[in-house]
Kinemage of the C-alpha trace (Angstrom):
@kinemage 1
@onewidth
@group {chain A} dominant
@subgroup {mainchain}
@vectorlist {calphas} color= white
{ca unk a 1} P 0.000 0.000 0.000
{ca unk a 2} L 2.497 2.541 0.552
{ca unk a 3} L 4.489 2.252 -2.420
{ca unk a 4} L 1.259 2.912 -4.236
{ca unk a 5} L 0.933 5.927 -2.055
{ca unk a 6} L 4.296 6.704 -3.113
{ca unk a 7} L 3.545 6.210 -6.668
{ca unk a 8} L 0.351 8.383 -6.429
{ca unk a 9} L 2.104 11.112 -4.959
{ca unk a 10} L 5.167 11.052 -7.814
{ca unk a 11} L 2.815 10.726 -10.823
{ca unk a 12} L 1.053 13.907 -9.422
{ca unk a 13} L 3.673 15.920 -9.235
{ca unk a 14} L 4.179 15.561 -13.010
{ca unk a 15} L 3.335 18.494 -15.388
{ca unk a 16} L 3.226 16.752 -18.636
{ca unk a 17} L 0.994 16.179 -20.807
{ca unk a 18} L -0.574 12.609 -20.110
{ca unk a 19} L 0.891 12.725 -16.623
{ca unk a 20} L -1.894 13.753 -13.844
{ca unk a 21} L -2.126 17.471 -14.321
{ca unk a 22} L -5.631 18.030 -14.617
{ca unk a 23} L -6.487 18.728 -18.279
{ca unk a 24} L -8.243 22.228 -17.045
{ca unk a 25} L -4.181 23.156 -15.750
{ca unk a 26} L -2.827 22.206 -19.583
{ca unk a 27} L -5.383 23.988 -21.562
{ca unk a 28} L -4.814 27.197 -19.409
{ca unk a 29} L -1.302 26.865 -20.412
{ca unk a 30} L -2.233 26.000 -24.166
{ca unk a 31} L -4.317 29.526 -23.955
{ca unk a 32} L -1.485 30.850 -22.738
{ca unk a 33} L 0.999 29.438 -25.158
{ca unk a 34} L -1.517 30.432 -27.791
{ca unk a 35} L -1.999 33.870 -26.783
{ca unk a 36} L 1.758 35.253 -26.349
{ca unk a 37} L 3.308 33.124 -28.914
{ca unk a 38} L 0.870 32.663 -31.708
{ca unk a 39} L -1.449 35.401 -31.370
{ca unk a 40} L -2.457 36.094 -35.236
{ca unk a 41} L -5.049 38.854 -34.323
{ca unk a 42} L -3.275 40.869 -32.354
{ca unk a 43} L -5.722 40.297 -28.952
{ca unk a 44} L -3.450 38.945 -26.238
{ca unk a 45} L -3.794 42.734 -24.348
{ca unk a 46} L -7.754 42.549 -24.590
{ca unk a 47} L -9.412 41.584 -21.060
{ca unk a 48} L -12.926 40.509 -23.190
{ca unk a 49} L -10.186 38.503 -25.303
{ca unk a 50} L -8.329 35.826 -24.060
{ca unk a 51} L -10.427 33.015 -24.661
{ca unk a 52} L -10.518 33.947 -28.136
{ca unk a 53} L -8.355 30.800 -29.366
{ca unk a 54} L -10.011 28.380 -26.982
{ca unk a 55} L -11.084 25.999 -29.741
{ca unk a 56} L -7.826 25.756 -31.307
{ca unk a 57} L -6.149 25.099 -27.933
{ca unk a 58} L -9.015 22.232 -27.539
{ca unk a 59} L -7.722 20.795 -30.757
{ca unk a 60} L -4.139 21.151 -30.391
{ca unk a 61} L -4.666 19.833 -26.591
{ca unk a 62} L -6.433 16.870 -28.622
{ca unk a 63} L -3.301 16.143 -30.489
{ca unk a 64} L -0.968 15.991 -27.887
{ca unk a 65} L -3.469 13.446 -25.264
{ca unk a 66} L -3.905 11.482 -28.267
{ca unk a 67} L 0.008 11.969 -29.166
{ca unk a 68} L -0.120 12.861 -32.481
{ca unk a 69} L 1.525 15.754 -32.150
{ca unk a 70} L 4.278 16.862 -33.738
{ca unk a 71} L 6.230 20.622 -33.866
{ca unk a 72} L 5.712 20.582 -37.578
{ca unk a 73} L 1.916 19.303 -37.367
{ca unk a 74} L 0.680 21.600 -34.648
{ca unk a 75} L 3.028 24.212 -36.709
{ca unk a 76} L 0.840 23.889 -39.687
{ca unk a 77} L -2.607 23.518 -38.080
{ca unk a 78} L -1.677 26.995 -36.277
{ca unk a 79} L -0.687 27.998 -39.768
{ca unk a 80} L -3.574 26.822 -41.544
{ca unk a 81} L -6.193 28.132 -39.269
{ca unk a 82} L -4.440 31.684 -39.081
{ca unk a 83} L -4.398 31.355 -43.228
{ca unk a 84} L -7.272 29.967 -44.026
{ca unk a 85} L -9.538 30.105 -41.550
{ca unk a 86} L -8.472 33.968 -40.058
{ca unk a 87} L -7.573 34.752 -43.823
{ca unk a 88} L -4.441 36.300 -42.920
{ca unk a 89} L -1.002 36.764 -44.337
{ca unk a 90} L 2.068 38.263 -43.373
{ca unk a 91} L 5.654 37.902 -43.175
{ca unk a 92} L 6.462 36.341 -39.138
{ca unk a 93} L 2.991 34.461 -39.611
{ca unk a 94} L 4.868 31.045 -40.274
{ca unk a 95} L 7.456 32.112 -37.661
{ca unk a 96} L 4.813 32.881 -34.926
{ca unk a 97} L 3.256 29.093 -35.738
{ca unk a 98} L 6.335 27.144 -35.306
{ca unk a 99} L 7.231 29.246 -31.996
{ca unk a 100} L 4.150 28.280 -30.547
{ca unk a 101} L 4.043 24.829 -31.732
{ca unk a 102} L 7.571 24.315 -30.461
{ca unk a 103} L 6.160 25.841 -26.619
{ca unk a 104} L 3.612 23.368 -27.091
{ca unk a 105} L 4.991 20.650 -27.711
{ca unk a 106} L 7.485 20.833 -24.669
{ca unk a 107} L 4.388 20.311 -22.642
{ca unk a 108} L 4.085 16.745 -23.476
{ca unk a 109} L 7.055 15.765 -22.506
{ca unk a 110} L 6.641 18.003 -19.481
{ca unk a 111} L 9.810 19.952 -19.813
């Protein structure tokens, strides 16, 4: 019994992604992430704001639980929703993606 008490108390002192964090703790990071490092709109200084990329977050927090993610996929689904979906386009765009998708990923393995 106590080395499963021991156990217990190890795995919850992990901060990884599948360790467990409580998935409420990782997605407030996510918006975090999301909102000083990717930021395509410009609203990271808006109180009303910052839940503005919550269902990205959802989806990239969906990729790493279900470990699919990769820097260079969550890179281009940041990419493709800021191009595609936001319909914008400028130079540090790509840069801002990978940035964020590189903060990201650390999470999982709870760097």
């Amino acid at each position: 019994m106590a080395a499963m008490e021991l156990e217990t108390d190890a795995n919850s002192s992990r901060c990884g992604i599948g360790s467990t964090m409580d998935h409420k703790t990782n997605r407030a990071i996510i918006r975090k992430i999301l909102l000083t490092e990717w930021d395509p709109i410009g609203v990271s200084d808006i109180p009303e704001a910052q839940d503005e990329y919550d269902a990205y977050g959802d989806t990239v927090f969906g990729m790493l639980t279900n470990q699919t993610a990769s820097v260079d996929a969550i890179a281009q689904y940041l990419f493709k929703i800021a191009t595609e979906h936001m319909a914008l386009s400028y130079p540090e765009l790509a840069k801002r993606c990978d940035k964020a998708a590189k903060a990201i990923v650390e999470l999982q393995s709870g760097r």
